[in-house]
N, C-alpha and C positions, 0 to 999 in steps of 0.2 A: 526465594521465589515460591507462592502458593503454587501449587498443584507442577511441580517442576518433572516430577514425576509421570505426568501427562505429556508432555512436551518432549515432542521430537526437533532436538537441537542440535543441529551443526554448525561445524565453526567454519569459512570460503577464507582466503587469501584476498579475495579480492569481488566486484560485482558480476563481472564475467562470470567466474570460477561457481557462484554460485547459480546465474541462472543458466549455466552448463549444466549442472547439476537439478538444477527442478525442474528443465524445462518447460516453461511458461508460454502458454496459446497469446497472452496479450502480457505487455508491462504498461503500468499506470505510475504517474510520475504525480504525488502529491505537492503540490507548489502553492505559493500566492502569487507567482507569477503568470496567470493565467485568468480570462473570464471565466472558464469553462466549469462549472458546479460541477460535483461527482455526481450530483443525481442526472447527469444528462449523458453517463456512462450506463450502458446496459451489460452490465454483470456476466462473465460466460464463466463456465466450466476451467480450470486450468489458468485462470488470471492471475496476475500479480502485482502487487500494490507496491511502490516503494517510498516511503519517508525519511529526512532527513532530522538531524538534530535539532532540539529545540529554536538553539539561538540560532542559527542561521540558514537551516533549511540542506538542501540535497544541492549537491553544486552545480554548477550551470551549466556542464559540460554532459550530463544527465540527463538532464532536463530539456537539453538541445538536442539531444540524441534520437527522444523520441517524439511523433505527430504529435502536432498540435494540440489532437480530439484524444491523444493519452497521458495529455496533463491536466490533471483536477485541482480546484479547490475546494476547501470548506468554507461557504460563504461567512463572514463577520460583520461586526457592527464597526464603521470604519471609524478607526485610533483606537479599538481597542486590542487589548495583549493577544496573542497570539493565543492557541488551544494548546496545553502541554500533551507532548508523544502520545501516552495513554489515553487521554481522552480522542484523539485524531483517530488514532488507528481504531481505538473503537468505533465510532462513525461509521469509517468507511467500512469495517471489516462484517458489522450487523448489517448495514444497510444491502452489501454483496450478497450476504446469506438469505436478508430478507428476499431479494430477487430472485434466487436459486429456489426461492420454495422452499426456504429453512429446511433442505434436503439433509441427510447425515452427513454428518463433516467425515472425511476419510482422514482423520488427523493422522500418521501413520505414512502416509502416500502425499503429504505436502506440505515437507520440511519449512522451518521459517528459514532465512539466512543473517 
């Protein structure tokens, strides 16, 4: 992994475990199960994004967990292939900062899981 060295990585047992761990002001639940764009999420301080596997996404039990309005999609052209991981999390992860004011990232103060 480039810049792995940058990266503050911890390893959770579980989803709990880890947003026990970062505690997070809001969870965002990245789905196609949903209308809702990420762009009609307004970005705070302290959020957290979660994505599922390529092939089959975050499970449903997740996804039902949290409001409605904190399940996002990235819209597509429909029948076409889904967005691979990297590309997704990029999206939504520039787009957050863009809204924040491309403020300094406190990489350091908010572990990924």
């Amino acid at each position: 992994m480039d810049y792995a060295e940058l990266a503050n990585l911890q390893e959770h047992d579980n989803l709990n475990a880890c947003l026990t761990k970062i505690k997070p002001n809001r969870v965002f639940a990245l789905t196609t199960k949903t209308d809702q764009y990420y762009t009609q999420a307004k970005a705070q301080d302290g959020d957290a994004f979660l994505f599922g596997p390529e092939t089959r996404g975050l499970p449903a039990e997740i996804i039902n967990s949290l409001p409605p309005e904190q399940r996002l999609t990235i819209p597509m052209v429909e029948g076409s292939r889904s967005l691979n991981l990297a590309n997704a999390v990029s999206i939504i992860a520039y787009d957050a900062w863009r809204q924040l004011g491309f403020k300094q990232l406190q990489i350091h103060q908010h572990p990924f899981c």
